[in-house]
C-alpha positions as CSV (number, residue, x, y, z in Angstrom):
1,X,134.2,187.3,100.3
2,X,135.7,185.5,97.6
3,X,137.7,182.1,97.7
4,X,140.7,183.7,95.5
5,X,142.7,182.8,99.1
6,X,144.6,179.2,97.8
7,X,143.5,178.1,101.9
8,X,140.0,178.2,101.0
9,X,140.3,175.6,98.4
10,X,140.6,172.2,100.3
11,X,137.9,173.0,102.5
12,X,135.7,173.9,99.2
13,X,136.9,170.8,97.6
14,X,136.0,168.9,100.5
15,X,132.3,170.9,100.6
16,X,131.8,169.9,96.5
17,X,132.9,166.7,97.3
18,X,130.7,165.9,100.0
19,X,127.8,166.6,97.9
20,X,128.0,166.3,94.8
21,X,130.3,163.3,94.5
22,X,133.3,165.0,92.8
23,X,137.0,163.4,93.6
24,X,138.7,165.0,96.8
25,X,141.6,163.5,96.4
26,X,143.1,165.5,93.9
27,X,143.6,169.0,94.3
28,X,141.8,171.3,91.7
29,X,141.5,175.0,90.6
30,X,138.1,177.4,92.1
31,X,137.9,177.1,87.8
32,X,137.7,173.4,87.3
33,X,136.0,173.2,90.6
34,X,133.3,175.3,88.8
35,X,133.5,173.2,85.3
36,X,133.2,169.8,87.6
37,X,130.2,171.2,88.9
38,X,128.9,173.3,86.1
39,X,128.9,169.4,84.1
40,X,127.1,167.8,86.8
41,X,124.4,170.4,87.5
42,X,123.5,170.3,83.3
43,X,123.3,166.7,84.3
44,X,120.8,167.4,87.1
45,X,118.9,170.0,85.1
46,X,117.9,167.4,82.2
47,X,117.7,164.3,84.1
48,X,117.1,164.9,88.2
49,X,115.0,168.0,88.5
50,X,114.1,166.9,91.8
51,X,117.6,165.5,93.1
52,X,119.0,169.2,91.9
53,X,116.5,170.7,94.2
54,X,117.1,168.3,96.9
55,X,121.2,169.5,96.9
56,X,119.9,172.5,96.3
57,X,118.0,173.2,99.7
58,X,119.9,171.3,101.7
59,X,123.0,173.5,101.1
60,X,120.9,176.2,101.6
61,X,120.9,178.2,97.9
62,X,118.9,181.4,97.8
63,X,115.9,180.8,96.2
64,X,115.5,184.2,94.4
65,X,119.3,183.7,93.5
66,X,118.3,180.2,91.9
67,X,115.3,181.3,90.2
68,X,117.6,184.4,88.6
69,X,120.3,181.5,87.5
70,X,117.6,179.7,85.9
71,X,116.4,182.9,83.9
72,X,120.0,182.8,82.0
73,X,118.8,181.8,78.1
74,X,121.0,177.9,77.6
75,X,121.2,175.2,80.1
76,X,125.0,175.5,80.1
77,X,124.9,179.0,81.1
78,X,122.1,178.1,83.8
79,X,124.3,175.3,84.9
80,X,127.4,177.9,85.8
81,X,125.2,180.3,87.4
82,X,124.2,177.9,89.7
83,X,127.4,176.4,89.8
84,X,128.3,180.0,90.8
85,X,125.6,180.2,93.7
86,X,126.8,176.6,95.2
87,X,130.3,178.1,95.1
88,X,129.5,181.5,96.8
89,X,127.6,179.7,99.1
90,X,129.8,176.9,100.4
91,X,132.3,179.8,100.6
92,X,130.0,181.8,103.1
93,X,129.5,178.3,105.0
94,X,133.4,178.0,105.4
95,X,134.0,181.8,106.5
96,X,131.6,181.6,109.4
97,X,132.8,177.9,110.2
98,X,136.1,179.9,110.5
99,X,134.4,183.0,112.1
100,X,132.7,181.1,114.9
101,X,135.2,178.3,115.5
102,X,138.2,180.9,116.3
103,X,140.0,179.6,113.5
């Protein structure tokens, strides 16, 4: 399950958006979707530890997942991999919203 499907996009924009404060009114790429929220997780890894962690569990990360991300040997390449997992995950989110609703 992958959000290469153009359709998937708005409602992942609107996901990132909600909570991570990135513009939804402009339509991006999955790519600078991922670079939007790659920049503001480095920002959340050297100055909000604990807001990260807050986002973090709310949407409902994979711990083990996380913990992997934050094994990768820069900041910048932690930040993606976890950029990565909020992707995947908000993905999963809108499938089964989709899935269940009868969509």
């Amino acid at each position: 399950m992958t959000a290469e499907n153009d359709h998937d996009l708005p409602d992942l924009q609107q996901a990132l958006a909600k909570n991570w404060g990135l513009p939804d009114d402009t339509p991006f790429s999955r790519e600078e979707l991922h670079r939007l929220l790659t920049t503001r997780i480095a920002e959340l890894l050297n100055h909000d530890w604990e807001g990260l962690l807050r986002i973090l569990y709310r949407i409902d990360v994979d711990e083990k997942a996380f913990h992997q991300a934050l094994e990768a040997p820069t900041a910048d390449e932690q930040a993606s991999e976890i950029a990565n997992l909020m992707i995947e995950r908000e993905i999963r989110k809108i499938y089964l919203r989709r899935k269940f609703s009868g969509k």
